[in-house]
N, C-alpha and C positions, 0 to 999 in steps of 0.2 A: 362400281357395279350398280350402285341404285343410281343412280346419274343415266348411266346406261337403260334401265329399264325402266325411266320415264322418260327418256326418247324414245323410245321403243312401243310405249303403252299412247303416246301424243302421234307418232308417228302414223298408228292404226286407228286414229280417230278421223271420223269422216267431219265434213265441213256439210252442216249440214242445213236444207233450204226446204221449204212446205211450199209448193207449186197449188198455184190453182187454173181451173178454168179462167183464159183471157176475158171468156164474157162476164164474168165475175165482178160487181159492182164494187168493188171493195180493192184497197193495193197494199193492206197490210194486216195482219194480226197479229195481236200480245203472246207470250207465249201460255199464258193464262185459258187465253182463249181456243189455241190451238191444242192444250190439254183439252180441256175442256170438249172441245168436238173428237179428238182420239179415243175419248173414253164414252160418248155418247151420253154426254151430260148435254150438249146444247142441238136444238134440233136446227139452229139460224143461227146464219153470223149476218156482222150489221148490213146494211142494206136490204136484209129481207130475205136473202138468197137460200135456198134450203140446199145445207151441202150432202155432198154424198162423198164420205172419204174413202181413201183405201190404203191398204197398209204392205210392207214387203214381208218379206218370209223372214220366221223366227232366226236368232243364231249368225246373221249376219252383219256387220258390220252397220250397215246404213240402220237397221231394223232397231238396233243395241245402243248405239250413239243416242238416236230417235227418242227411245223410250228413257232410258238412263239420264238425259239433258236437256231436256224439252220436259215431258210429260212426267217425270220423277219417278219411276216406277223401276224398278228390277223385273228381271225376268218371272221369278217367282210372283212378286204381287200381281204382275200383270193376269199370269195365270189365274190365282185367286180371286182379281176383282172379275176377271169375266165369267170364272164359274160360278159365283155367286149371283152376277149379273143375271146370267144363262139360264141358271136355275129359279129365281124369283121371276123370270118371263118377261124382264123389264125393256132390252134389248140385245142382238147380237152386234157382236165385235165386225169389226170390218172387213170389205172382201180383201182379201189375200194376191198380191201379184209378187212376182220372181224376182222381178231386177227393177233397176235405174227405167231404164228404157222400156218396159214396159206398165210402171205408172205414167209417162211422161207422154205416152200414146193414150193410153186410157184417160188420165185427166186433162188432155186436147179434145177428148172428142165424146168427153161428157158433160152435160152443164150441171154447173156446181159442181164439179168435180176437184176433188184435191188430196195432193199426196205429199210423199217429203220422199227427196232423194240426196244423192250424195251433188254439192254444187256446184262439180265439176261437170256434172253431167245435165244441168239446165239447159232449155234452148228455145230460141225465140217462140214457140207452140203454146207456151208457159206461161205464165207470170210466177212470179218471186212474191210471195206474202209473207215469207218469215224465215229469218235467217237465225238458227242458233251464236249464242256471241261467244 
């Protein structure tokens, strides 16, 4: 039965990839670094670039892997640091899009643009800057 339900809990785990704008001077970030800009701790990543990230919708899969393996945060802190964020007027959380495929248009055809999706759904429009392990 528990054998069972961590095939099952690995199974719903996305593979997951931080896309940036091709124009993007840069072909990788730390996951350090990609924390780091999720949560609007860093205004530049190296080469200078001023990114503009953006995030998918709460609750699902790519969104929950994202935050949980990458950026270390649970659902709840995540809530809390931006309320706190929000409230001190420091900055806001990122814009919001729906799916795979529509980070994947929007971070083509923004500079500095960057998002994370599931890594099945990359495609040449993209580049690959960071791949959860």
């Amino acid at each position: 039965m528990a054998a069972s339900l961590l095939l099952t809990s690995q199974a719903c785990s996305a593979d997951i990839a931080v896309i940036g704008n091709r124009a993007i001077a840069i072909d990788s970030l730390t996951a350090k670094q990609v924390s780091d800009l999720w949560l609007g701790k860093s205004k530049f990543i190296p080469g200078g670039n001023r990114p503009v990230v953006v995030d998918q919708v709460s609750g699902t899969p790519v969104h929950d892997d994202f935050y949980k393996n990458v950026v270390k945060k649970s659902g709840s802190q995540l809530k809390a640091y931006w309320a706190k964020v929000i409230f001190l007027g420091k900055r806001s959380p990122p814009l919001v899009l729906a799916n795979d495929a529509a980070v994947i248009e929007w971070v083509a055809s923004t500079p500095g643009g960057l998002g994370y999706v599931d890594s099945a759904s990359v495609n040449e429009t993209v580049k690959v800057l960071f791949r959860n392990p």
